[in-house]
Backbone as a chain_set.jsonl record, in Angstrom:
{"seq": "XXXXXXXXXXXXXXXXXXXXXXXXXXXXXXXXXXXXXXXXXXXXXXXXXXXXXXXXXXXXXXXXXXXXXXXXXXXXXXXXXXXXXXXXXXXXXX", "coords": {"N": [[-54.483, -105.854, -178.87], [-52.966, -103.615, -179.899], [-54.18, -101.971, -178.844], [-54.446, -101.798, -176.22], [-52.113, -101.06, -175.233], [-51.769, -98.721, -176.618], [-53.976, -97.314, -174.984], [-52.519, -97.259, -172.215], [-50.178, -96.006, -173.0], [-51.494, -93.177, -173.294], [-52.685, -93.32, -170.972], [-50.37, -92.527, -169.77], [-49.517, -90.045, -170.668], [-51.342, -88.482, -169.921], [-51.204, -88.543, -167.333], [-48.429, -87.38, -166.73], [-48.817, -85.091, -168.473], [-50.781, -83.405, -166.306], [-49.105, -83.805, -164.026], [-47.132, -81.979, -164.689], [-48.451, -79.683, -165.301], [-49.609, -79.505, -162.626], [-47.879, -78.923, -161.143], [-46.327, -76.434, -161.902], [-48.453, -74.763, -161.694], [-50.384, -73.542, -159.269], [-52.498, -72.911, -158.166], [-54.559, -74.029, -159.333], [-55.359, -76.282, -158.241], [-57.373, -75.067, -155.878], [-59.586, -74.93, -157.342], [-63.017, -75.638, -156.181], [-64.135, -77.81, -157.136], [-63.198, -78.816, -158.98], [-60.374, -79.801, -157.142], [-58.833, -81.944, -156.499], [-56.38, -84.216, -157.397], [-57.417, -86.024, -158.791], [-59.542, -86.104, -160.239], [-58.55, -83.787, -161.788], [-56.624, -85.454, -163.518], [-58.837, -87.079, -164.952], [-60.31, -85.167, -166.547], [-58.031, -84.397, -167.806], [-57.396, -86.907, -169.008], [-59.755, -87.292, -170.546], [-59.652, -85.197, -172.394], [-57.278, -85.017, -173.673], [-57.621, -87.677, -175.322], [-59.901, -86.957, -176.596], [-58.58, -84.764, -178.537], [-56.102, -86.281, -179.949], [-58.244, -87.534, -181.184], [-58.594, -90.173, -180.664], [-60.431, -93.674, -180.392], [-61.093, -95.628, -178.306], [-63.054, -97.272, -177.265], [-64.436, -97.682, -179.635], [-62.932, -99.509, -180.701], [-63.217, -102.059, -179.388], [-65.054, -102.618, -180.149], [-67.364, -101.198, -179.092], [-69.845, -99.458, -179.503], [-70.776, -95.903, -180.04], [-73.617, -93.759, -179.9], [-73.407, -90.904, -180.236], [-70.514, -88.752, -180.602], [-69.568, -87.15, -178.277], [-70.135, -89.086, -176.323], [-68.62, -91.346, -176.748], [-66.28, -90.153, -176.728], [-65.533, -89.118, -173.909], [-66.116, -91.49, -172.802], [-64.043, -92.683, -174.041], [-61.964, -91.46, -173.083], [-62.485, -92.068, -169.699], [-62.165, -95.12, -169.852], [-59.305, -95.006, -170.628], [-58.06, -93.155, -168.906], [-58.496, -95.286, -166.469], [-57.63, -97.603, -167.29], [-54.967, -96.591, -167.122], [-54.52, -95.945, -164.221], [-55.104, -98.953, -163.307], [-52.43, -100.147, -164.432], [-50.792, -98.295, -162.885], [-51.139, -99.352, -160.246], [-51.059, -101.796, -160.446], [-47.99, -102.035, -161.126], [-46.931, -100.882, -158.723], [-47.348, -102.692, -157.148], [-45.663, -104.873, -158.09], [-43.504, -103.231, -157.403], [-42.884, -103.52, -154.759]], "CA": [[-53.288, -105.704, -178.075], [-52.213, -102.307, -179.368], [-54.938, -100.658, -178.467], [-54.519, -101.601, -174.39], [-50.996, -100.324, -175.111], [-52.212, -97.357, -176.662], [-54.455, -96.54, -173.728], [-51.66, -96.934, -171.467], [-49.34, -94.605, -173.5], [-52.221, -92.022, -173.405], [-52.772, -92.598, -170.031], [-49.27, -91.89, -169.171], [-49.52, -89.105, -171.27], [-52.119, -87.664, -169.034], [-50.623, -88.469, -166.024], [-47.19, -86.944, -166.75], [-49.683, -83.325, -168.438], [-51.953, -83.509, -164.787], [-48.562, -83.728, -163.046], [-46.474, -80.371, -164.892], [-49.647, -78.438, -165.184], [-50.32, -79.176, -161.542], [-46.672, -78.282, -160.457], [-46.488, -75.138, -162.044], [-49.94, -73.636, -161.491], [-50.929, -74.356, -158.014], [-53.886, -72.55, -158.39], [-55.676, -74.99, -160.164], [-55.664, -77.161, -156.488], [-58.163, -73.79, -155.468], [-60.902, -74.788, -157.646], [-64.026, -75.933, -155.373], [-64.807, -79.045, -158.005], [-61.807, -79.706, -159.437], [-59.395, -79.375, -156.687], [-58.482, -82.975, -156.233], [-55.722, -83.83, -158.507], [-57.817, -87.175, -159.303], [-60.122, -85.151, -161.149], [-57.67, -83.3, -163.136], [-56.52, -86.597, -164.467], [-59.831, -87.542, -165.312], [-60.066, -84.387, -167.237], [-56.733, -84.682, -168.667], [-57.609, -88.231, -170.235], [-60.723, -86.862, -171.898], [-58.73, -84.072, -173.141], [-56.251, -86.046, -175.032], [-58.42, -88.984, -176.068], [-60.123, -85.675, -177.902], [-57.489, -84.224, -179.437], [-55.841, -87.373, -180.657], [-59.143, -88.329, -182.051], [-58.648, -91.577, -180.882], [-61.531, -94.351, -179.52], [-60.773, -97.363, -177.054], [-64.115, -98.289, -176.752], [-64.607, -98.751, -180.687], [-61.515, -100.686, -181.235], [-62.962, -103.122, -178.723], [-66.706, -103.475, -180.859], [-68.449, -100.621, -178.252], [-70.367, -98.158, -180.602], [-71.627, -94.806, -179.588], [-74.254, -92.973, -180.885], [-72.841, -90.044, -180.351], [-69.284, -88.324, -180.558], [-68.89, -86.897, -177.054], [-70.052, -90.458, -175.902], [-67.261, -91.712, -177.254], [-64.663, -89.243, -176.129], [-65.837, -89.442, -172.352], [-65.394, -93.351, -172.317], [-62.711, -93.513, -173.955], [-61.641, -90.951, -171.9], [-62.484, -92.706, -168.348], [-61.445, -95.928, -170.418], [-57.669, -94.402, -170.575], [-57.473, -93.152, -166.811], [-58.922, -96.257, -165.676], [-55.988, -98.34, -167.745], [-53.745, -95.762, -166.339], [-54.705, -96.202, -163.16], [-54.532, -100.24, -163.403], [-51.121, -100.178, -164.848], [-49.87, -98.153, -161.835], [-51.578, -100.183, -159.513], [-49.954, -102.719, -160.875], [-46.11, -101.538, -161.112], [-46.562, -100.612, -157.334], [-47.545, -104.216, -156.602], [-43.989, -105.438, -158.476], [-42.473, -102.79, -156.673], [-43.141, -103.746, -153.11]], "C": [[-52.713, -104.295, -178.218], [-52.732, -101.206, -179.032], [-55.094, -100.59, -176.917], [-53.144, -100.584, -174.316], [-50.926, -99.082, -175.722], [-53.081, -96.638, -175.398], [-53.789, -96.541, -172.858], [-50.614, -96.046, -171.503], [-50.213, -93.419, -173.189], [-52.469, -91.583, -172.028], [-51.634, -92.08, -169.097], [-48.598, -90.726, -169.498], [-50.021, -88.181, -170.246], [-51.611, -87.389, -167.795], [-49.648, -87.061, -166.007], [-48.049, -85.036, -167.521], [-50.06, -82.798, -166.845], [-50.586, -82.939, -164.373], [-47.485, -82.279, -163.322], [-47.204, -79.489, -164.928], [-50.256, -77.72, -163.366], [-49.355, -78.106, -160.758], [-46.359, -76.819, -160.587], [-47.661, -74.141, -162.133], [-50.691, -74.037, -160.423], [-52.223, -74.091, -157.873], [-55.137, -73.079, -158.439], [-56.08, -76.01, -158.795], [-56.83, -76.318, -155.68], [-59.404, -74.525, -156.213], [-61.926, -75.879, -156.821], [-63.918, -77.323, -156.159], [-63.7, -79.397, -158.434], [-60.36, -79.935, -158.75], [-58.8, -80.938, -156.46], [-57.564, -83.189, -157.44], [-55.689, -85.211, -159.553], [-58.689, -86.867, -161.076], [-59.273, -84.384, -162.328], [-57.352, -84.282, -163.927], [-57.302, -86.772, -165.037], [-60.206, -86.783, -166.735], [-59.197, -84.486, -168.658], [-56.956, -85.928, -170.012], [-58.231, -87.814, -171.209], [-59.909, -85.72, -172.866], [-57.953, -84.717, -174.17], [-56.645, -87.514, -175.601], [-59.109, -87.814, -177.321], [-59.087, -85.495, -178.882], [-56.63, -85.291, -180.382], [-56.639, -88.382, -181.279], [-59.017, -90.039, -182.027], [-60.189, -92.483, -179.717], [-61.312, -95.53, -179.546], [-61.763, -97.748, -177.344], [-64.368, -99.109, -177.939], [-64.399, -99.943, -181.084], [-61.937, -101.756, -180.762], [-64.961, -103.551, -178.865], [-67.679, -102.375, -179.804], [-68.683, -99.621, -178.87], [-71.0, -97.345, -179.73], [-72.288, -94.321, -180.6], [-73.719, -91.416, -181.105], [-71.268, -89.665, -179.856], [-68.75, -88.102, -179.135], [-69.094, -88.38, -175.668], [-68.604, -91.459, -176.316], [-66.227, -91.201, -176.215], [-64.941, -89.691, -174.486], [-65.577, -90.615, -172.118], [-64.913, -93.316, -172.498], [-62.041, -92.85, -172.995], [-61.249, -91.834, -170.583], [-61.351, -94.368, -168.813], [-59.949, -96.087, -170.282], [-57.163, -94.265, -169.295], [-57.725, -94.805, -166.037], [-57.77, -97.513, -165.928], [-55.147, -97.781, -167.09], [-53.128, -96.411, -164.551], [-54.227, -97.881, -162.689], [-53.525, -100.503, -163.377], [-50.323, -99.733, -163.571], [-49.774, -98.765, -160.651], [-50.544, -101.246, -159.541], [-48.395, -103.056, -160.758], [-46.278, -101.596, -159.465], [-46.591, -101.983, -157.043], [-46.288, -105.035, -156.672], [-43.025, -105.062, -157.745], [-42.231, -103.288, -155.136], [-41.495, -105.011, -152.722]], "O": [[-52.149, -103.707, -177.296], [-52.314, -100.055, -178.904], [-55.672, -99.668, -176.342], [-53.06, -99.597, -173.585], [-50.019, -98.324, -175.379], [-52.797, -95.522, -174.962], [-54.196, -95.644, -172.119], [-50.141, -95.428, -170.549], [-49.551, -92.485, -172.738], [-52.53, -90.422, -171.622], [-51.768, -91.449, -168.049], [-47.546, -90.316, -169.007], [-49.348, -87.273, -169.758], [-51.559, -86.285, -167.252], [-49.945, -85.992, -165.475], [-47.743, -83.969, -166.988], [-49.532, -81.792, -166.369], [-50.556, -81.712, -164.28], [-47.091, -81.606, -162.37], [-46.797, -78.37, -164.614], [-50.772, -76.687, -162.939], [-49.613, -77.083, -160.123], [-46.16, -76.081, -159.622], [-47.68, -72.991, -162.572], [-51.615, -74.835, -160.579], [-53.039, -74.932, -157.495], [-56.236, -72.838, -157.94], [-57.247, -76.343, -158.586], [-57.284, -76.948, -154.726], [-60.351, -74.696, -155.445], [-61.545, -77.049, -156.858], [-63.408, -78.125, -155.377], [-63.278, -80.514, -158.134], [-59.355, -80.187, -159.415], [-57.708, -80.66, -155.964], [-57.781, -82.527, -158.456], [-54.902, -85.561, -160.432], [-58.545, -87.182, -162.257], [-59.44, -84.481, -163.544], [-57.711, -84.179, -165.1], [-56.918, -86.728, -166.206], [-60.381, -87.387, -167.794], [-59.449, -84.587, -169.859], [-56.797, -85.921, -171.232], [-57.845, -87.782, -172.377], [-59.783, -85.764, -174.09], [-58.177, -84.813, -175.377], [-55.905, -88.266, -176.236], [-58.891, -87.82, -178.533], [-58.915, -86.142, -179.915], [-56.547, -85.032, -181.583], [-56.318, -89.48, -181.733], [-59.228, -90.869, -182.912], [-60.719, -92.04, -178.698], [-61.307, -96.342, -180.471], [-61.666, -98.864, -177.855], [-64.509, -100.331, -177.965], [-65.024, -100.906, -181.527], [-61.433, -102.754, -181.277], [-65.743, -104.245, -178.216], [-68.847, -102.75, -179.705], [-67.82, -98.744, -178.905], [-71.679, -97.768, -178.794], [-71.956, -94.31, -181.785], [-73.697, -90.911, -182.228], [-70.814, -90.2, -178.845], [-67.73, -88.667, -178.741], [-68.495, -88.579, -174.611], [-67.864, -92.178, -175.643], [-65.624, -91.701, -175.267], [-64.407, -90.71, -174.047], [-64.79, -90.89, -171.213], [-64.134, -93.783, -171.666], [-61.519, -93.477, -172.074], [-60.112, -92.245, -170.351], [-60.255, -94.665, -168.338], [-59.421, -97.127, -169.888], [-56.27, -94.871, -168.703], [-57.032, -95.239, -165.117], [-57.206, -98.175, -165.057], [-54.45, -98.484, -166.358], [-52.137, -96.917, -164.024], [-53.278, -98.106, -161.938], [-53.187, -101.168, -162.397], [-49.408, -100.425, -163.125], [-48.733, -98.836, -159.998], [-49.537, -101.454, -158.865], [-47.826, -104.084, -160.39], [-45.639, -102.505, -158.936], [-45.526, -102.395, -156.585], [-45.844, -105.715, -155.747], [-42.052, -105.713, -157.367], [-41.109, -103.291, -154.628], [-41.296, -105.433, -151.582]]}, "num_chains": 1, "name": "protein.A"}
């Protein structure tokens, strides 16, 4: 349980980075591959699933063999909760 609510903190973490990084550096909307600002999220997650050394997938019995296997799921793992969650709220909101 507190590890769904940890990936939802993280991914509202990301969100709320994606969305001041995007605002003040428009730039970053220019790059050929990353110009979508889906992608930056995506980014964003892995980024701070890194840095906070933390792993969703473990917590929930899914072993990697390697480290950046890890980070990348949990990564997607995080946006993809994110994503759910807002999904979600909008649905309440209506």
């Amino acid at each position: 349980m507190y590890t769904l609510a940890l990936a939802v903190l993280l991914g509202f973490v990301a969100a709320q980075v994606t969305s001041f990084v995007l605002d003040n550096v428009p730039a970053l909307n220019k790059v050929p591959v990353l110009g979508n600002n889906d992608n930056w999220f995506i980014a964003a997650s892995i980024l701070i699933v890194w840095l906070t050394d933390t792993s969703i997938l473990a917590a929930y019995g899914i072993g990697a063999t390697t480290e950046w296997i890890d980070v990348v799921g949990s990564g997607l793992a995080v946006a993809g909760v994110a994503n759910l969650s807002n999904a979600v709220v909008n649905w309440f909101d209506k």
